[in-house]
C-alpha positions in Angstrom: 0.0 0.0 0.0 1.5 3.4 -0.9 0.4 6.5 0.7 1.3 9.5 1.2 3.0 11.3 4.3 0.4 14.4 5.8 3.8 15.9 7.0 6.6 16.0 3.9 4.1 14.7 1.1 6.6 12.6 0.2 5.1 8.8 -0.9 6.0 5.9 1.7 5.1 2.2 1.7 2.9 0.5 4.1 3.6 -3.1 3.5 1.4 -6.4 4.8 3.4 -7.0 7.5 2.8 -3.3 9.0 -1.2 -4.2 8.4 -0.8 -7.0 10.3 1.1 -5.3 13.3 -1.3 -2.6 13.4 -4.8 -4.9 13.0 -3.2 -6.7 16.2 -2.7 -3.6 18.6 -6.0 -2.0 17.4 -4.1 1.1 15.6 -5.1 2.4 12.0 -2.1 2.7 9.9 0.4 5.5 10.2 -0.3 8.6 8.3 3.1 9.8 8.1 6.7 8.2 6.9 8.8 6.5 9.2 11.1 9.2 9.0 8.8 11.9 10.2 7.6 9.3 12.5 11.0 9.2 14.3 11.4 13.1 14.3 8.3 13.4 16.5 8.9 11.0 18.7 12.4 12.3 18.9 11.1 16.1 19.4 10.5 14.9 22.9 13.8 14.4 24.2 16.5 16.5 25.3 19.8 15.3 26.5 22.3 17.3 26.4 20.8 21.0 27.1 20.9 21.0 30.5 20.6 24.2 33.2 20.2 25.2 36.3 17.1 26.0 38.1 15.2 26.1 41.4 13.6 22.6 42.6 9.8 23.9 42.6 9.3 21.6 45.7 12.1 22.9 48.1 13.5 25.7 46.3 17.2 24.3 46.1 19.4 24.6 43.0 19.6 21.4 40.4 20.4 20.8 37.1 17.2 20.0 35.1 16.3 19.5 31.2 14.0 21.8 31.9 14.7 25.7 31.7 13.4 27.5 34.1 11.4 29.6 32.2 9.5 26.5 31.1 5.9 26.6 33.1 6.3 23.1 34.7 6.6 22.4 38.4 10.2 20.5 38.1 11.6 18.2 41.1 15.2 17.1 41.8 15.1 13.4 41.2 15.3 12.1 45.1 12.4 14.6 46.0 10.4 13.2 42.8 11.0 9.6 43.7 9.7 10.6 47.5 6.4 10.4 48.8 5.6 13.8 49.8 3.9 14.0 46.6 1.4 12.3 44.4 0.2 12.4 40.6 -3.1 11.9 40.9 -3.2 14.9 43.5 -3.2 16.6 39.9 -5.4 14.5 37.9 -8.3 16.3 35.7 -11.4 15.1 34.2 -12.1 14.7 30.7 -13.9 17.0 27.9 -15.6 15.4 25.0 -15.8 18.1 23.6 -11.7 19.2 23.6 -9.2 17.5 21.3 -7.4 15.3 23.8 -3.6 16.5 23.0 -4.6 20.3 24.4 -6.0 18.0 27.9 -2.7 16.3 27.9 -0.7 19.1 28.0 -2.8 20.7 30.3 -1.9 17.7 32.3 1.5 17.9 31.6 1.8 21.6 32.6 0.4 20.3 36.1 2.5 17.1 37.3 5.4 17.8 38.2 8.6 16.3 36.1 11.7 15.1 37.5 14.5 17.2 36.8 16.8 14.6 34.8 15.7 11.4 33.8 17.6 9.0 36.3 16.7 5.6 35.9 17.7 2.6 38.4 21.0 1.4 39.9 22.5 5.1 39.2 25.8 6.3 41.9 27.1 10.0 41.5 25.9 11.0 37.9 24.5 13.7 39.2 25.1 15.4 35.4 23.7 12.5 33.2 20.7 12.5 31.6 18.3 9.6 30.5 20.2 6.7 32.5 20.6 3.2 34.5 22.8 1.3 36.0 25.5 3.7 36.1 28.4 4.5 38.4 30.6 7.7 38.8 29.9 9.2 35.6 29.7 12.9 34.0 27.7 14.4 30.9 26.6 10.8 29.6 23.6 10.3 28.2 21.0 7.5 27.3 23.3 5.0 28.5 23.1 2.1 30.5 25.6 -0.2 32.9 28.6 2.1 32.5 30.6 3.2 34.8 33.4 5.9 34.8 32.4 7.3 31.7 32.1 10.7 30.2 30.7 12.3 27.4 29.0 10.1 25.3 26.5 7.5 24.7 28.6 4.3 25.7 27.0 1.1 26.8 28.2 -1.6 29.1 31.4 0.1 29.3 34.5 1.5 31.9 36.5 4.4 31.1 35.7 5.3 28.1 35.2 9.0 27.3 33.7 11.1 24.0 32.5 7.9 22.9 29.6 7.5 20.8 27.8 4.1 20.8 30.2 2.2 22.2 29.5 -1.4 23.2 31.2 -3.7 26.0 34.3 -1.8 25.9 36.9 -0.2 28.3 39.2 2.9 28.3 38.7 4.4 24.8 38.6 7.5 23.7 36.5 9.4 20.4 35.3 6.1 19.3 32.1 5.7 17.2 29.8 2.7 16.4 32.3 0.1 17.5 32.1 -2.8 20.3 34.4 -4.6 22.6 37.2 -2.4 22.4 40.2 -2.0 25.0 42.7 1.0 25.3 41.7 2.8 21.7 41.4 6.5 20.0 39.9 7.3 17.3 38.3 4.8 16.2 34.8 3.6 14.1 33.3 1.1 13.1 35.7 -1.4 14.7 35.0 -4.4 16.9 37.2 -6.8 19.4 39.9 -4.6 19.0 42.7 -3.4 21.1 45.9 -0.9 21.2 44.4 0.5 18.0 44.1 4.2 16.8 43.0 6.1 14.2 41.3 3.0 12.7 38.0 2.3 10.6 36.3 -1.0 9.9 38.6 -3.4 12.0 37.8 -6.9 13.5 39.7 -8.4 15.8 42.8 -6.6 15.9 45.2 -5.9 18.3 48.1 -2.5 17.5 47.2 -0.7 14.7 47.5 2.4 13.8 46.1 4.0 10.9 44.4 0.9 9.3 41.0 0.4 7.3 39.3 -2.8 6.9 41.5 -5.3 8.5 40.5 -8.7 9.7 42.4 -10.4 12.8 45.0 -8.5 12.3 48.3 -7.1 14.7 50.9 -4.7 14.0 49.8 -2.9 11.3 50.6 0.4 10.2 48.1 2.1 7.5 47.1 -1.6 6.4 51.1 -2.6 6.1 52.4 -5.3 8.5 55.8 -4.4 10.2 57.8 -6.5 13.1 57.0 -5.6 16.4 60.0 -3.7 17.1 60.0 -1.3 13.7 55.9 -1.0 14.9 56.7 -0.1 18.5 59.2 2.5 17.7 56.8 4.0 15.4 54.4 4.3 18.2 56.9 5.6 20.7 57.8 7.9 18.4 54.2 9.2 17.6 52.3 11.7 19.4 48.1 12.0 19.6 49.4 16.0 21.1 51.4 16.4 18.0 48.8 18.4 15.7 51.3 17.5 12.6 51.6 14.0 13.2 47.9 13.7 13.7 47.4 15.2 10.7 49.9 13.3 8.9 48.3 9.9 9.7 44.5 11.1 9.5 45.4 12.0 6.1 46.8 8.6 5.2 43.8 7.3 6.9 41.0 9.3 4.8 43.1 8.3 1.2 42.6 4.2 2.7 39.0 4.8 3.7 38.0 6.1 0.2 40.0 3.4 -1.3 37.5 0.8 0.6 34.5 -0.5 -0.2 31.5 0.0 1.5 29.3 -2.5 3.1 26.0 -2.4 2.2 24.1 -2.6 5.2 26.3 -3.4 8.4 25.0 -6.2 10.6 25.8 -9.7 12.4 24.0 -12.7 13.0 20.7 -11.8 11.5 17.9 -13.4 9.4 15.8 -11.5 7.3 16.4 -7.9 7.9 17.3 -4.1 6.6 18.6 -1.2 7.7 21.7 -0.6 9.0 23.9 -1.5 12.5 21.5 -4.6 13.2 22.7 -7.2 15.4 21.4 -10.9 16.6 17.5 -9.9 15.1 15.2 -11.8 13.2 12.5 -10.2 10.9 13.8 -6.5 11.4 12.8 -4.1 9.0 14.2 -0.2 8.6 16.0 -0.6 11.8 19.0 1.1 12.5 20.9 0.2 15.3 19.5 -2.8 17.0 20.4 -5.4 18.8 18.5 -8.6 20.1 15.2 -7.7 18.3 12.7 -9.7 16.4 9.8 -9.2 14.4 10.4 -5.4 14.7 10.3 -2.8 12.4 11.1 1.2 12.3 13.2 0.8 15.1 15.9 3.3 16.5 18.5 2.1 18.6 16.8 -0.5 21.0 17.8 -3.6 22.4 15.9 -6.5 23.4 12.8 -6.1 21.8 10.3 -8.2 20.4 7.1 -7.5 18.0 7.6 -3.9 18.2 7.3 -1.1 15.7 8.7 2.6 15.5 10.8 2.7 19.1 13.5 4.6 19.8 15.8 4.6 23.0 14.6 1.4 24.9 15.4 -2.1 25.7 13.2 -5.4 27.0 9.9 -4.5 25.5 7.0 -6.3 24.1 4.1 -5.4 21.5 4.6 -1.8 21.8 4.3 1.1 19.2 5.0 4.5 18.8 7.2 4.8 21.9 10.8 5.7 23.7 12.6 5.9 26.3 12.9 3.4 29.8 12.5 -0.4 29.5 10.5 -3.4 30.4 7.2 -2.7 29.2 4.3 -4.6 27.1 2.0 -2.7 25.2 3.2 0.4 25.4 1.6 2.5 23.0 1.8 6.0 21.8 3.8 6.5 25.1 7.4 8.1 26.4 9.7 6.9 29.5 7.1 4.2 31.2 9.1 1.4 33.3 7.6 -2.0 33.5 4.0 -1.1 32.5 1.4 -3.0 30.5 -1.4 -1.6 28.6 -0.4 2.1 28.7 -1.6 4.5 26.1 -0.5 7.7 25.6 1.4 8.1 28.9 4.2 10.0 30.4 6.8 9.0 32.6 4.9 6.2 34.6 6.3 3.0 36.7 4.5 -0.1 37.4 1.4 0.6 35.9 -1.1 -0.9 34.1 -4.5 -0.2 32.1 -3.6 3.6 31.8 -4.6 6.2 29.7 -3.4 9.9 29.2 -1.7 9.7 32.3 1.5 11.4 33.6 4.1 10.8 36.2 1.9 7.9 38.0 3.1 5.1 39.8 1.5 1.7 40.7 -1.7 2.7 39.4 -4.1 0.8 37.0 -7.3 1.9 35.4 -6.5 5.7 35.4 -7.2 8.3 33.0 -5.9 11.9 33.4 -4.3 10.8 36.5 -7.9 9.8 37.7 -9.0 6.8 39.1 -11.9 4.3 37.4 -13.4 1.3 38.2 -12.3 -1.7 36.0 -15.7 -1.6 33.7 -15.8 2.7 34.5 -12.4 2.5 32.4 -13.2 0.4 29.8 -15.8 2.1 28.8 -14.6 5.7 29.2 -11.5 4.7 27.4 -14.0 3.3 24.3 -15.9 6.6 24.6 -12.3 8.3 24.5 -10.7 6.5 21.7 -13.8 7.0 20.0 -13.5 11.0 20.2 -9.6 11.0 19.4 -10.8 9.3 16.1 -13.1 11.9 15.1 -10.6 14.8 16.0 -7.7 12.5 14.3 -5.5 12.4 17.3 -5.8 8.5 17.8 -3.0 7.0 15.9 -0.7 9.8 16.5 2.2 10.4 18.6 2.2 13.4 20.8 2.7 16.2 17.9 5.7 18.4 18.4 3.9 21.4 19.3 3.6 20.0 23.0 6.7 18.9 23.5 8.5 20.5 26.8 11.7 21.4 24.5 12.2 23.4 21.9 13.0 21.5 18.6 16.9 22.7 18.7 17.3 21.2 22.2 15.7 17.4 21.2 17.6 14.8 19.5 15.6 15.2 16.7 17.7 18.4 16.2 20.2 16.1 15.8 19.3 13.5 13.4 16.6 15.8 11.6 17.9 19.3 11.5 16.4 22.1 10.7 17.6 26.4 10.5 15.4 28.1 12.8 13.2 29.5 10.1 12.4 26.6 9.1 11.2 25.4 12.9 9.2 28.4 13.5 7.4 28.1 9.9 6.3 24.7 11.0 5.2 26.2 14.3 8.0 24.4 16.5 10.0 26.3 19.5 13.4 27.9 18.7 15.6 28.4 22.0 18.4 30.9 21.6 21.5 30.0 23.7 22.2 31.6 27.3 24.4 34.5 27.0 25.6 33.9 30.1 27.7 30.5 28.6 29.5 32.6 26.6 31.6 34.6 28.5 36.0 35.0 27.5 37.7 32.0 28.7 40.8 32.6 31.3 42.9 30.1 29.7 43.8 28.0 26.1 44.8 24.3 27.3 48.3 23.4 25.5 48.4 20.3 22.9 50.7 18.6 24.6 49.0 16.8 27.6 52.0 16.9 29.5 52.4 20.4 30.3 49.6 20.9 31.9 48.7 19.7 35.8 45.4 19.4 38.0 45.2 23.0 38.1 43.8 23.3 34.8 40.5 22.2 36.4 40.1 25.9 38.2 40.3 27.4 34.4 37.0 28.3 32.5 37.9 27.3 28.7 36.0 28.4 25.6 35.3 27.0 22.6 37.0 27.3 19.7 34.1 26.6 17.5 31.2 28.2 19.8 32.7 30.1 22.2 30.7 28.6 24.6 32.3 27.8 28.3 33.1 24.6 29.9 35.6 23.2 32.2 37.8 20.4 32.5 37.2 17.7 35.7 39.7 16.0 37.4 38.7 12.7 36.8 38.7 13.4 33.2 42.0 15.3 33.2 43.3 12.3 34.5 41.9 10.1 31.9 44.0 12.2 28.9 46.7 11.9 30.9 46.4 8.3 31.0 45.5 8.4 27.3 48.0 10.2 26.0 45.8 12.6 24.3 45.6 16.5 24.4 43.0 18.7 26.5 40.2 19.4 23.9 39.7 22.9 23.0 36.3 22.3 21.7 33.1 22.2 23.9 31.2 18.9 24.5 28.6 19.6 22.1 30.4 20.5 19.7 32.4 17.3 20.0 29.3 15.3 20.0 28.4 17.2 16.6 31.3 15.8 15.0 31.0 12.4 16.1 27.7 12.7 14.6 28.6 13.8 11.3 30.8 11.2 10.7 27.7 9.0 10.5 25.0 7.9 8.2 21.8 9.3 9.0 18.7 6.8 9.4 18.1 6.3 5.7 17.3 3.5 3.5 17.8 3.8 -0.5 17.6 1.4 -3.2 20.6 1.2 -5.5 23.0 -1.3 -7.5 26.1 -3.3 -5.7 29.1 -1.3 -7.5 30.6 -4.6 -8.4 28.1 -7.3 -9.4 25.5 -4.5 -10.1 22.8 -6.5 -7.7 19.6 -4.2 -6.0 20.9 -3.8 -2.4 19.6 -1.5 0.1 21.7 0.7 2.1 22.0 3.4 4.0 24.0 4.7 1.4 22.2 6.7 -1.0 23.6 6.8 -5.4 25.1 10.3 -4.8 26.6 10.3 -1.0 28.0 8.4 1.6 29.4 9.4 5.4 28.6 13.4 5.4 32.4 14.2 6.2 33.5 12.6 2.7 30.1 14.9 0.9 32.7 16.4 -1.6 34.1 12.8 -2.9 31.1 10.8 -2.1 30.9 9.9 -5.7 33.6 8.1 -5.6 33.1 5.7 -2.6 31.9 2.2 -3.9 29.0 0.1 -1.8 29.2 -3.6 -2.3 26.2 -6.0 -1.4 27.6 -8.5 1.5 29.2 -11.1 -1.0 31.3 -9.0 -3.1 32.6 -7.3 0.3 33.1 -10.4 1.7 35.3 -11.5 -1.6 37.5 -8.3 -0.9 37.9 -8.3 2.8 38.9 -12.0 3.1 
């Protein structure tokens, strides 16, 4: 079935399977693409834009995603998680004759939001956002089990720091898409690797420097084996704080990566599947970094996962649709950050509940709509009544539309993956936020290159960004860790760091074209013009091979 998409008008394929998802959660089919799909459900997270702000409960200073000139009531997390407070103190009754969206945000604007979303089993991360199962880490976000990390996105992972989804891996540095990694720099995809730097599309490898597409490989310098003794005094010789020698050996390393092939679609251990970055999953479709899924499609960076559709940001879930964020749910529908609930629709932040409706921050609860309680056969048939208005209006089917989210547009990760200039958010009647003035004040100090002439007082300095001029410091923990790495002080902020890690990616695309080698249909990320948006001007050139005729080169 083709239709076409109510918010780009571009044409997009609903295909049987979809039906057949849909017909068993009791949703009509999607009226938009999957890509504008993902940018609304995106809209409504923000990880990295973080500020200060008073808690609205005792009046102390935290650190929220919320600005404070946002009108929600905002907790710190501890006084959130307390009981001197309840949701459905602020529950509201329905209108029939309202679209249900404006009720929700009514609702919205009247429970109060924790501050940063903090998940379980989380020790002195007091500056993470949207975590779990984390120990002693700074400025990491949408991870889970790390533990003295910073920076990044890095899961299951020690030490590792301006990493961006990095897998099972310890004491790395600027690494992107790779997994089970020990002491590297500068690396992407790569995978059981270790004492490698400056590297792209390695398997199991162990010292190299400089190397592209190498297979089980060890002493290696830009893909040409030497003895252990020529390879170690190249590396003592060799500086990550010498700007000229790290510019000598990323050029040698960009002429290699345009000389390679390009893999089609990247994955491992799959059956039946597209996208991109898809691990261990079964009957995938249009996924992009998965892991452990089956019978999914749309989805965004999940793990665990079974018969679920258009998910972003989650692990351990069941039969759900249309949702992000937190973990351990079933039936989760048209919802954002629920924990272990069933039967949820169109809720907000909720733990442990069950048979829910437009509910918000609630916990424990079943049979609740607008944070109000029902009888069993009072719900069912208010929800009926409900779901029956919301398909008049149009609003049942839909995600939570943009124009409610708490963030503006150029604070979510949609910013990130979808961008947009600010004239185009405010045409499509999306939030702009201009940037604090106050961030941008003249730094004190320029950290040198070399790593070595500086000491711990270099965390007492306020540094500005080279690229934004915006402020940041340097912690001691993490001055310790480039000391230990060997690698320079940055001079550029940590957004701006997490900018370039992202455009050295391929964005969440799928596009029909012909194997430059045997000239077979593949599907790929990579579209007949482009490739990874920091080789734009030669992307012409770059060659994308289905898996066989990669395989044939590689091996």
């Amino acid at each position: 079935m083709t239709k076409i998409c109510a918010a780009s008008g571009r044409q997009f394929e609903i295909y049987d399977r979809d039906l057949e998802f849909y017909k068993k959660i009791s949703v009509p089919e999607p009226t938009m693409c999957p890509e504008e799909r993902a940018r609304r459900r995106m809209a409504v997270r923000n990880e990295r834009n973080l500020y200060k702000r008073k808690s609205d409960m005792s009046g102390e200073q935290i650190i929220s995603m919320y600005h404070s000139d946002l009108p929600y009531a905002v907790y710190s997390k501890e006084e959130w998680l307390s009981d001197k407070w309840d949701a459905m103190d602020h529950g509201i009754d329905i209108d029939f004759n309202k679209p249900f969206f404006g009720q929700f945000e009514t609702l919205q604007k009247t429970v109060p939001r924790a501050a940063m979303a903090i998940f379980h089993n989380v020790e002195n991360c007091n500056y993470c956002n949207y975590v779990g199962d984390a120990k002693n880490s700074y400025l990491c976000f949408g991870s889970i089990f790390i533990e003295d990390c910073m920076y990044g996105n890095p899961y299951h992972s020690k030490d590792c720091v301006d990493c961006f989804l990095v897998r099972y891996s310890e004491f790395c540095y600027e690494c992107v898409d790779c997994e089970r990694l020990y002491h590297c720099a500068y690396l992407q995809d790569c995978h059981e690797c270790s004492d490698c730097f400056f590297c792209y599309d390695m398997k199991g490898c162990r010292n190299c420097v400089g190397c592209v597409g190498l297979r089980n490989k060890s002493y290696y310098i830009f893909n040409k084996e030497y003895s252990k003794a020529d390879y170690e005094k190249f590396v003592k010789d060799f500086s990550m704080c010498d700007p000229a020698k790290v510019a000598f050996v990323n050029g040698k390393l960009a002429e290699l990566k345009m000389a390679h092939p390009r893999l089609a679609m990247i994955a491992n251990k799959v059956e039946n599947v597209s996208g991109n970055y898809i691990f261990n999953s079964k009957n995938c479709f249009e996924c992009f970094q998965i892991s452990n899924n089956e019978d999914c499609s749309y989805n965004i960076q999940t793990l665990d996962n079974k018969d679920c559709y258009d998910m972003n940001y989650t692990e351990e879930n069941e039969l759900c649709y249309e949702y992000l964020g937190n973990y351990r749910n079933y039936k989760a529908v048209f919802s954002l950050i629920c924990y272990g609930c069933s039967e949820v629709w169109y809720c907000d932040y909720c733990t442990n509940c069950k048979n829910c409706f437009g509910c918000a921050g609630l916990r424990n609860k079943e049979y609740c709509i607008f944070n109000k309680q029902y009888s069993k056969e009072e719900y069912e048939e208010t929800k009926e009544r409900l779901v029956k208005m919301m398909k008049e209006t149009g609003e049942f089917g839909e995600f939570f539309p943009i124009k409610i989210s708490p963030f503006a547009y150029n604070e979510s990760v949609a910013h990130d993956y979808f961008p947009l200039s600010k004239e185009e958010v405010l045409a499509r009647g999306y939030r702009w936020r201009e940037q604090d003035a106050a961030e941008f004040k003249p730094g004190n100090f320029v950290p040198p290159e070399d790593i070595d002439k500086t000491d711990e007082s270099i965390c007492e300095k306020i540094l500005a960004c080279e690229v934004s001029g915006r402020n940041y410091k340097i912690m001691p923990a993490e001055w310790k860790f480039y000391k230990r790495m060997k690698v320079p002080v940055p001079r550029k902020h940590f957004i701006e760091r997490h900018k370039a890690r992202l455009a050295k990616r391929l964005p969440y695309e799928i596009h029909l074209r012909k194997c430059d080698m045997c000239g077979a249909d593949i599907r790929t990320a990579y579209d007949s013009k482009g490739g990874e948006m920091l080789l734009a001007p030669l992307a012409t050139a770059l060659r994308v091979y289905c898996e066989k005729c990669y395989l044939d080169v590689i091996y």
